[in-house]
C-alpha positions in Angstrom: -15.7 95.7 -19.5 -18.7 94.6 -21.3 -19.8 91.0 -19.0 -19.4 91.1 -15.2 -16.4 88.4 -14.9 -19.3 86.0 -12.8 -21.6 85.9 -15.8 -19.1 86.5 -18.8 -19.3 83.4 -20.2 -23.0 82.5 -19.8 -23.9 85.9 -21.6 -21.5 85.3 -24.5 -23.0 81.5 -24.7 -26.4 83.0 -25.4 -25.0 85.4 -27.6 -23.2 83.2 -29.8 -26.3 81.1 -30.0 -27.9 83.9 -31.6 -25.0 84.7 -34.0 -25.1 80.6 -34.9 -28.6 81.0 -35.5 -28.8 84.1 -37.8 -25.4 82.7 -39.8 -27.7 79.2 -40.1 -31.0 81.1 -41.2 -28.6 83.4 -43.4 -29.3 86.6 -41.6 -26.5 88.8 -41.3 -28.2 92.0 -41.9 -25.4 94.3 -43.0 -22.0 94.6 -43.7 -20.4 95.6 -40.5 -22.0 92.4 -38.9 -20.6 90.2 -41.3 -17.1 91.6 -40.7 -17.7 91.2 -37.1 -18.9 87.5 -37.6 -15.3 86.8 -39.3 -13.5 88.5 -36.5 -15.0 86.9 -33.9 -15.2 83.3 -35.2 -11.0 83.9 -36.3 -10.5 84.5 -32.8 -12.3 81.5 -31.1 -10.9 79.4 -33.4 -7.3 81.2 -33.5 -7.2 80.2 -29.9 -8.6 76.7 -30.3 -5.5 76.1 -32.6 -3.0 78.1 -30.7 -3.8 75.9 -27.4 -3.7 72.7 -29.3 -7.7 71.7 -29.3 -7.6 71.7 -33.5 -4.7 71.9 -35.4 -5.9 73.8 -38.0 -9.0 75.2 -39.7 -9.8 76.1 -43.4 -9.8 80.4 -43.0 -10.9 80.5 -46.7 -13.7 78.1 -46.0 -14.7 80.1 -42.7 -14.9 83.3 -44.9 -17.2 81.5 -47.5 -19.9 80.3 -44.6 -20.0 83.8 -43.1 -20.2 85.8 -46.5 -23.0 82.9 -47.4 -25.1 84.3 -44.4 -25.0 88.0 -45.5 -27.2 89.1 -47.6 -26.1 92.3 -49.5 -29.4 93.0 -50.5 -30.9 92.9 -46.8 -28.1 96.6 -46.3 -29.8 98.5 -49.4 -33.5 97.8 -48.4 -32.7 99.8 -45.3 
C-alpha cells in the first residue's frame, strides 16, 4: 500500500496537482512519465464514465495533451 487509507486521498490530491502542473508547463521529463500520465488520467476518467459523472471523453484527444507536455528532447539531454 503506497497511502495510509486516512490520508490516501489528500496525498494523491497534492500529487495530481503537481502532475497538472508539469503537463500545463509542458514538463514531462521522460518517456516512462509520459506513459504513466496516460495511464493514470485513462483510469480517473475510465471511472468517471463507468459510474455515470461523464459520458464519454475524447481518448485520442487525452493522448494529444499528454504527448504535448513531453518533451523528447528533455530524455536525451540526460
Amino acid at each position: 500500500m503506497i497511502n495510509m487509507s486516512h490520508c490516501r486521498f489528500q496525498n494523491t490530491e497534492l500529487a495530481i496537482e503537481e502532475c497538472l502542473d508539469a503537463m500545463a508547463a509542458k514538463d514531462i521529463e521522460n518517456e516512462r512519465e509520459r506513459n504513466a500520465a496516460r495511464r493514470l488520467f485513462t483510469k480517473v476518467l475510465d471511472f468517471c464514465r463507468n459510474e455515470g459523472i461523464i459520458s464519454d471523453y475524447d481518448n485520442v484527444h487525452l493522448r494529444k495533451v499528454v504527448d504535448y507536455s513531453y518533451i523528447k528532447e528533455q530524455e536525451e539531454i540526460e
